[in-house]
C-alpha positions as a Markdown table, in Angstrom:
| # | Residue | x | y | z |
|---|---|---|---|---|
| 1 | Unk | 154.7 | 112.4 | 129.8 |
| 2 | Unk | 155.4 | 115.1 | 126.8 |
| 3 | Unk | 152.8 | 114.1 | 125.1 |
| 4 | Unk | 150.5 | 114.7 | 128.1 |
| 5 | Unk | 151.7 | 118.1 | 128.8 |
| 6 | Unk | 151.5 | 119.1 | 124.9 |
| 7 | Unk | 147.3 | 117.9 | 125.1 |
| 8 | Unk | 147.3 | 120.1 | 128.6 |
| 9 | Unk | 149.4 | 123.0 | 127.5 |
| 10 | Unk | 146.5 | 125.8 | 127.7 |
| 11 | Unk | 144.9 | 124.3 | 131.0 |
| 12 | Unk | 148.5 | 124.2 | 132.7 |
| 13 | Unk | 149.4 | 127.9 | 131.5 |
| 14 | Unk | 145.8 | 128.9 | 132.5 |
| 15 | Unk | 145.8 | 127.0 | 136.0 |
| 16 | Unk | 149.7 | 128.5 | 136.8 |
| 17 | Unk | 149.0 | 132.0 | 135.8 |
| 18 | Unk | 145.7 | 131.8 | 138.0 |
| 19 | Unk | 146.9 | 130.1 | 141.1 |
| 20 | Unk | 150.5 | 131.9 | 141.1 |
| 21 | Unk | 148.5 | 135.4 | 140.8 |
| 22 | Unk | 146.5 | 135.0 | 143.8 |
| 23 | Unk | 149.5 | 133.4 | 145.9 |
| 24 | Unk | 151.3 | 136.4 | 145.1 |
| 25 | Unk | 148.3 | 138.5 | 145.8 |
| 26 | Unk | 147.4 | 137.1 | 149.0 |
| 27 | Unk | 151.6 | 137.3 | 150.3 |
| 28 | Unk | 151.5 | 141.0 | 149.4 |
| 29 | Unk | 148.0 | 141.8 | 151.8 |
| 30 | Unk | 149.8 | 139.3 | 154.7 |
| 31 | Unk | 153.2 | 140.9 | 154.5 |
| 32 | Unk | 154.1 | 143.9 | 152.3 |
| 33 | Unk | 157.8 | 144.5 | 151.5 |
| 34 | Unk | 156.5 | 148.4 | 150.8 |
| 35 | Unk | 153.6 | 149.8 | 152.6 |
| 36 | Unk | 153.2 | 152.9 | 151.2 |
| 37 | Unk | 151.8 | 153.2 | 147.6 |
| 38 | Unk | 151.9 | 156.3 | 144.5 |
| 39 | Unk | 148.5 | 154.7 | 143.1 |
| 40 | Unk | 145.2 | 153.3 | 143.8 |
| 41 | Unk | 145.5 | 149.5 | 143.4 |
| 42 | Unk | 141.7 | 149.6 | 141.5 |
| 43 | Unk | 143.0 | 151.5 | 138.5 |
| 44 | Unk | 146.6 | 149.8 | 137.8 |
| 45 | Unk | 145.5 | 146.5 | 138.1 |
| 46 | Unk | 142.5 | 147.3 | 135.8 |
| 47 | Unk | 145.0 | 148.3 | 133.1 |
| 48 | Unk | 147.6 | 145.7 | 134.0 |
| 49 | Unk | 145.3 | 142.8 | 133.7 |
| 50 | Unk | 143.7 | 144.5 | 130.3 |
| 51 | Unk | 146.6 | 144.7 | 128.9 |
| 52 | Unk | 147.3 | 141.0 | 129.8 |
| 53 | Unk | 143.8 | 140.3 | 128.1 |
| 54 | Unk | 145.3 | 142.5 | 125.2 |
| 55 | Unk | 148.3 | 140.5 | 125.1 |
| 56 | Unk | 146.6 | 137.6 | 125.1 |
| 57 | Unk | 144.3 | 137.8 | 122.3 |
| 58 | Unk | 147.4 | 139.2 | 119.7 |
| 59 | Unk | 149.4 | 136.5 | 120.4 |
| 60 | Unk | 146.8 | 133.7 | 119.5 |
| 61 | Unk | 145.9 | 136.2 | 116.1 |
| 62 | Unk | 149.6 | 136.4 | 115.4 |
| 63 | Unk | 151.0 | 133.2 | 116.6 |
| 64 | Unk | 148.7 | 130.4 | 116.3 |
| 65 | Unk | 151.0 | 127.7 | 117.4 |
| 66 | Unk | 153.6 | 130.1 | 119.2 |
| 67 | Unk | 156.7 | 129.0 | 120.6 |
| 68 | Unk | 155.4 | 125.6 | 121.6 |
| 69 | Unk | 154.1 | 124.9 | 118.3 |
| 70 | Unk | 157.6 | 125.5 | 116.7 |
| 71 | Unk | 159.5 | 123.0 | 119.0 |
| 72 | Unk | 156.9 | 120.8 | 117.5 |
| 73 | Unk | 157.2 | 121.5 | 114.1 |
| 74 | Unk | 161.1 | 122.3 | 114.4 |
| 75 | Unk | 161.4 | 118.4 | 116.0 |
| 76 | Unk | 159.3 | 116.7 | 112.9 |
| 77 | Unk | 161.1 | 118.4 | 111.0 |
| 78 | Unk | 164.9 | 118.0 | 112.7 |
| 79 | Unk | 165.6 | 121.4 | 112.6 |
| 80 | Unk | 167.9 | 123.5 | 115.5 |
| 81 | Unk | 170.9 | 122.6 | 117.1 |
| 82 | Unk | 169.4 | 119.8 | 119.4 |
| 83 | Unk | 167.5 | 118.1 | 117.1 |
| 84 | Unk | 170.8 | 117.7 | 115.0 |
| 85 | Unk | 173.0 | 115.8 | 117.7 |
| 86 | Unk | 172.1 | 113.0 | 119.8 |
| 87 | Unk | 172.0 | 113.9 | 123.5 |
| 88 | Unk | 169.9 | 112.1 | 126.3 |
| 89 | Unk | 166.3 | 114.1 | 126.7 |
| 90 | Unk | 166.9 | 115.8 | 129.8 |
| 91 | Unk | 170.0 | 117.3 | 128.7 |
| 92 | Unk | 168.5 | 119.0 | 125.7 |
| 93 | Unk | 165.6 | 120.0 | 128.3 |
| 94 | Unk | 168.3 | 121.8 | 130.7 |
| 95 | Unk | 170.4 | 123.0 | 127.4 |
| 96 | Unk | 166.9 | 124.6 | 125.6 |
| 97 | Unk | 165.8 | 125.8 | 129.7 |
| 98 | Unk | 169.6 | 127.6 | 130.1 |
| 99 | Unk | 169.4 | 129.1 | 126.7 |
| 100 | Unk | 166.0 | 130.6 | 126.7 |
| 101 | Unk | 166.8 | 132.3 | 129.6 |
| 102 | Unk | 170.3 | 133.6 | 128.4 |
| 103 | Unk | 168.2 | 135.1 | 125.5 |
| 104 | Unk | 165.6 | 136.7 | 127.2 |
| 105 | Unk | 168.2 | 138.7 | 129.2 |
| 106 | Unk | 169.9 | 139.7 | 126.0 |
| 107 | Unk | 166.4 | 140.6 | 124.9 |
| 108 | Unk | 165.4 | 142.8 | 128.2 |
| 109 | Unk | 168.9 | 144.6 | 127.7 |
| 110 | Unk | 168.4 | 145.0 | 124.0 |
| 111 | Unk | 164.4 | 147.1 | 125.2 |
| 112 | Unk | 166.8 | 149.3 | 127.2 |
| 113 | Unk | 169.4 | 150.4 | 125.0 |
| 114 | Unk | 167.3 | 150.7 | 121.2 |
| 115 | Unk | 165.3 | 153.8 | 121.6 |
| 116 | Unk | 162.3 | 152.2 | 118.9 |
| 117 | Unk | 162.0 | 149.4 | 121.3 |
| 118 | Unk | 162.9 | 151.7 | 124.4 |
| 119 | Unk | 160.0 | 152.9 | 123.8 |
| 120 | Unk | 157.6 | 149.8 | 123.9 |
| 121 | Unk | 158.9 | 148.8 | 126.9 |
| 122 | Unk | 158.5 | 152.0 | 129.0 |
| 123 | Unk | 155.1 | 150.8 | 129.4 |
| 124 | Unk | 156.1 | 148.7 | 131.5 |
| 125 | Unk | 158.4 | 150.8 | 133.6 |
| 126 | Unk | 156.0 | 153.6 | 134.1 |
| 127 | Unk | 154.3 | 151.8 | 136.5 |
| 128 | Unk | 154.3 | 153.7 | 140.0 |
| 129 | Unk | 154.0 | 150.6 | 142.0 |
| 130 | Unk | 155.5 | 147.2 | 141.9 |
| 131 | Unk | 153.2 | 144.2 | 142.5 |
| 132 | Unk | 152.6 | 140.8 | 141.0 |
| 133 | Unk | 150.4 | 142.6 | 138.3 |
| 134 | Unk | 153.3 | 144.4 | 137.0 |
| 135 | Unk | 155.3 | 141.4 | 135.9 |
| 136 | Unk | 152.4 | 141.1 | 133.1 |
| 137 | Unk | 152.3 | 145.0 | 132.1 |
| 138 | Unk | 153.7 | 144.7 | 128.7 |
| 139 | Unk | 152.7 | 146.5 | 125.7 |
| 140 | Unk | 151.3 | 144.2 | 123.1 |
| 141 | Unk | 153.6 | 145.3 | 120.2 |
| 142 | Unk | 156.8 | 144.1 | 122.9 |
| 143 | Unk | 154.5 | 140.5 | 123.5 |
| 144 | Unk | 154.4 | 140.5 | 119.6 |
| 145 | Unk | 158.2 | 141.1 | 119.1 |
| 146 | Unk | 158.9 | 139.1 | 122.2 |
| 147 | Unk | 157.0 | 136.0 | 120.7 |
| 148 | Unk | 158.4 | 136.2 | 117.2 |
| 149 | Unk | 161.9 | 136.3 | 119.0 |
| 150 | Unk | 161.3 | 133.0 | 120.6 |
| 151 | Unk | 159.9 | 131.3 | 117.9 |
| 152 | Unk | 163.0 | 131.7 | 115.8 |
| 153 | Unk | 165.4 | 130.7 | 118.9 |
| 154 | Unk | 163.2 | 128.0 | 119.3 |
| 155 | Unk | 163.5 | 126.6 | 115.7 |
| 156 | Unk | 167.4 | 127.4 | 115.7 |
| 157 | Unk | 168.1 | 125.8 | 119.3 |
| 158 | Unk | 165.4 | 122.9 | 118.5 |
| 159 | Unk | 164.2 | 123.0 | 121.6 |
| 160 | Unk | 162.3 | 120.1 | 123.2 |
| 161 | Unk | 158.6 | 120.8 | 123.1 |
| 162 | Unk | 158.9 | 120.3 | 127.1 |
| 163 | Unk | 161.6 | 122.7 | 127.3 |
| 164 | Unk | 159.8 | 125.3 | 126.1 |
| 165 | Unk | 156.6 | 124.7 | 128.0 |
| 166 | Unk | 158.4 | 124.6 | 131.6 |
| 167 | Unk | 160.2 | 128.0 | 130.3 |
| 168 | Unk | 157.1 | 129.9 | 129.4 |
| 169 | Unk | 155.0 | 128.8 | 132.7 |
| 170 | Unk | 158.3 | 129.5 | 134.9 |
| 171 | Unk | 159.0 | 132.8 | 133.0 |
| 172 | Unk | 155.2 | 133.5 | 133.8 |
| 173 | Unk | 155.1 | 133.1 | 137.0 |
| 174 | Unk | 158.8 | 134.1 | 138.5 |
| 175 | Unk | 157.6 | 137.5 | 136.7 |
| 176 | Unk | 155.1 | 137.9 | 138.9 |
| 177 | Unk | 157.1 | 136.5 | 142.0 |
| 178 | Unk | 159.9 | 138.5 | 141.3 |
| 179 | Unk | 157.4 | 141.7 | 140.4 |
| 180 | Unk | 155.5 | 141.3 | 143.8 |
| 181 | Unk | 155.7 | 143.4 | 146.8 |
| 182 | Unk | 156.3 | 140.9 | 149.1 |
| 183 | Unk | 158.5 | 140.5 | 151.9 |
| 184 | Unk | 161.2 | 137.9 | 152.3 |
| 185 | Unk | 164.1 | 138.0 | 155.5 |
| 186 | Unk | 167.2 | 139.3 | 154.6 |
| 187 | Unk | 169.1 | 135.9 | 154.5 |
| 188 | Unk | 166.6 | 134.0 | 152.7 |
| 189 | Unk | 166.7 | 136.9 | 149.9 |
| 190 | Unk | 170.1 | 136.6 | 149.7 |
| 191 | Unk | 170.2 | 132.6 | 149.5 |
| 192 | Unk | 167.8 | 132.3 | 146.9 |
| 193 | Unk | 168.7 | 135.1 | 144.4 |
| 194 | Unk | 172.3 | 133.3 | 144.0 |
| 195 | Unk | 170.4 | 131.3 | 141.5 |
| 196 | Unk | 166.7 | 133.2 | 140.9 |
| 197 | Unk | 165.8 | 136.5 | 141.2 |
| 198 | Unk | 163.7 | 138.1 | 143.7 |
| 199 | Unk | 161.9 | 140.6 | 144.4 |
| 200 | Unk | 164.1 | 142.7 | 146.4 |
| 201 | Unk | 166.9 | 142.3 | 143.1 |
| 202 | Unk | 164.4 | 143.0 | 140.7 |
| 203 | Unk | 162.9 | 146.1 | 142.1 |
| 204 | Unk | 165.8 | 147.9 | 141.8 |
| 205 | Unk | 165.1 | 147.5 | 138.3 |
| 206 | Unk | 162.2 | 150.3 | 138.6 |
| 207 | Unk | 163.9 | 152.6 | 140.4 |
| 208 | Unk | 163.6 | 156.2 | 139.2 |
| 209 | Unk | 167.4 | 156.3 | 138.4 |
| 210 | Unk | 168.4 | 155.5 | 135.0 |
| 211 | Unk | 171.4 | 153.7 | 136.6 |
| 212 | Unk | 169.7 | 151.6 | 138.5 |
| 213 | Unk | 167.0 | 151.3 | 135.7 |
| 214 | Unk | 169.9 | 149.6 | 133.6 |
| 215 | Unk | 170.7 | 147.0 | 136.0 |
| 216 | Unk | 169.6 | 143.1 | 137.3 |
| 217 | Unk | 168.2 | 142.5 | 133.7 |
| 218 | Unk | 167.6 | 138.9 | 134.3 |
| 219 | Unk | 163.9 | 137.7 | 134.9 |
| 220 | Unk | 164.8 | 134.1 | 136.0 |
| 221 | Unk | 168.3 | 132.8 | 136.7 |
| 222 | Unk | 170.0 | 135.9 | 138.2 |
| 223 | Unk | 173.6 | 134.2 | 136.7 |
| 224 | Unk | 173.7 | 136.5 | 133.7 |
| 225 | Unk | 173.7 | 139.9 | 135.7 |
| 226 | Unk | 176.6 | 138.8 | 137.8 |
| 227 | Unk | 178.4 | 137.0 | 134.6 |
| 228 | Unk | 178.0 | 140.7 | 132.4 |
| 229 | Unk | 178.2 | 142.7 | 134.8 |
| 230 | Unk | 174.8 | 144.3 | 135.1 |
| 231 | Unk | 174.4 | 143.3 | 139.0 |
| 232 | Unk | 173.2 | 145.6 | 141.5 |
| 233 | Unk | 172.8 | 144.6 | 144.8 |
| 234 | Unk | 170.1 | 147.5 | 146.5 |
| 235 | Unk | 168.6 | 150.6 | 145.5 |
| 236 | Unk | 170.9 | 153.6 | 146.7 |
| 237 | Unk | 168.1 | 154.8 | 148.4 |
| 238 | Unk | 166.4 | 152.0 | 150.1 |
| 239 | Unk | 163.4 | 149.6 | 149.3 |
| 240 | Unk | 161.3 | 151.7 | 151.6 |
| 241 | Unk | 162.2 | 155.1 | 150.1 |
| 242 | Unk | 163.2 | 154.7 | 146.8 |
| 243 | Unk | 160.8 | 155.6 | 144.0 |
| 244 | Unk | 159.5 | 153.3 | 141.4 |
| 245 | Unk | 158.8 | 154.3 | 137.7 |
| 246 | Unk | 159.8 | 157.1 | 135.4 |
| 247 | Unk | 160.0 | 160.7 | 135.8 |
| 248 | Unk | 157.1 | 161.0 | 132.7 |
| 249 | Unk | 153.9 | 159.7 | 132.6 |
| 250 | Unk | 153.3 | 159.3 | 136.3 |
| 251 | Unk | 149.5 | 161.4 | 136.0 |
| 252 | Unk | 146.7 | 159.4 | 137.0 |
| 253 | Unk | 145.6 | 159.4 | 133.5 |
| 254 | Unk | 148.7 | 157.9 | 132.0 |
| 255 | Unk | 147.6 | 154.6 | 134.0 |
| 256 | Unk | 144.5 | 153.8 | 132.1 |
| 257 | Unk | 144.3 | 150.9 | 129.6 |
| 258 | Unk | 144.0 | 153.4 | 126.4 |
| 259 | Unk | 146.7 | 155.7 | 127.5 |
| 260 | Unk | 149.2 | 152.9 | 128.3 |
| 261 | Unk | 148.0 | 151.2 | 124.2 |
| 262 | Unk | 148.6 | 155.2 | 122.7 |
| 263 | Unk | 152.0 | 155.7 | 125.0 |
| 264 | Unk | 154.9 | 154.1 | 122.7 |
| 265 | Unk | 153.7 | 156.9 | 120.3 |
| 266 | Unk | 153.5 | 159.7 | 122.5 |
| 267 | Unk | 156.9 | 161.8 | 122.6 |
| 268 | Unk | 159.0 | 161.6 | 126.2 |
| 269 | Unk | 162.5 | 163.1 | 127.0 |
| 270 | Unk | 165.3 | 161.2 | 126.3 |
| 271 | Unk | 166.1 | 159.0 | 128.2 |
């Protein structure tokens, strides 16, 4: 079955990021969580999905092989931690899938609190809107840093090859789940972000208030807010009300694709 998925990779990324996308989509026009918006949708999700295309094309320049390519290379050559000991398959899938994730939320935190990379990742946060399209608003330089990241943990874990496929397609797509604007009842919110997170945790992750800014890190398992104490449960002032995005660049020219490339050099307040 590896091997299968390995030949597929591309189409199965590809197919995921495209049907996820438009389920998202289509939930947010049948039932908004927030019906009021800061922005035209025409112009974010222009820049958004550049900056995906952006993304995209640096990576493959960058990182030929990327993170998958390493779990190959790391298991022919029997490098990492799980390549060194003899477990069952499956267990080194679940070990490699907790782990990832344990590092990407020491990642997101690390974006917060280093003012160089603070900086790369505000692109992201000065979005005035949440929807599925944010979830893939990254600056390229952060994607760069991001995959370099991985590839390392990768080739020190020894992740399985599988592992690392299932991690980047679920990291793809709960971004945009957990991005969209969509509505979910109050008790099925609250079941399901015991283990993921949703869209109601996350987006107190935009607010406006720093506070509330440096909260519910996680991306996928919502186990690592609670366990460091970075858990917040609602915006103070209400999914409704509360306002998303930072206090700078919220002019309608701060949205398009150049300005958002040129913003990680452009001086800000402090945050």
């Amino acid at each position: 079955m590896e091997s299968v998925v390995l030949s597929h990779e591309m189409a199965l990324r590809l197919a995921a990021f495209a049907v996820v996308l438009a389920v998202m989509l289509g939930w947010e026009a049948w039932r908004p969580r927030r019906r009021t918006r800061a922005a035209g949708r025409l112009q974010r999700w222009g820049a958004n999905l550049g900056l995906v295309a952006v993304d995209a094309a640096l990576v493959r320049l960058l990182f030929p092989l990327a993170a998958v390519g390493a779990a190959v290379a790391a298991e022919r050559q029997g490098w990492g931690l799980l390549n060194a000991v003899e477990v069952p398959a499956w267990v080194a899938v679940v070990v490699a899938l907790v782990v990832l994730d344990l590092a990407i939320y020491a990642q997101h935190v690390a974006f917060h609190k280093v003012p160089v990379l603070w900086r790369l990742h505000r692109v992201h946060h000065s979005d005035v809107d949440l929807d599925a399209t944010s979830g893939l608003r990254f600056h390229p330089i952060e994607i760069a840093l991001s995959m370099a990241y991985k590839v390392v943990l990768v080739v020190a874990v020894g992740a399985p090859a599988l592992a690392v496929i299932v991690f980047e397609i679920g990291l793809n797509a709960l971004a945009m789940f957990n991005h969209a604007n969509v509505y979910l009842p109050e008790r099925i919110d609250r079941a399901l972000r015991r283990l993921i997170v949703t869209p109601d945790m996350h987006r107190v992750h935009h607010s406006i208030h720093r506070d509330e800014t440096d909260s519910n890190y996680g991306f996928n398992l919502s186990l690592w807010d609670r366990l460091f104490g970075t858990y917040r449960a609602q915006p103070r002032d209400g999914h409704e009300a509360m306002t998303i995005g930072l206090s700078v660049f919220r002019a309608a020219a701060d949205r398009a694709l150049l300005r958002l490339l040129l913003q990680p050099f452009r001086a800000a307040s402090p945050r």
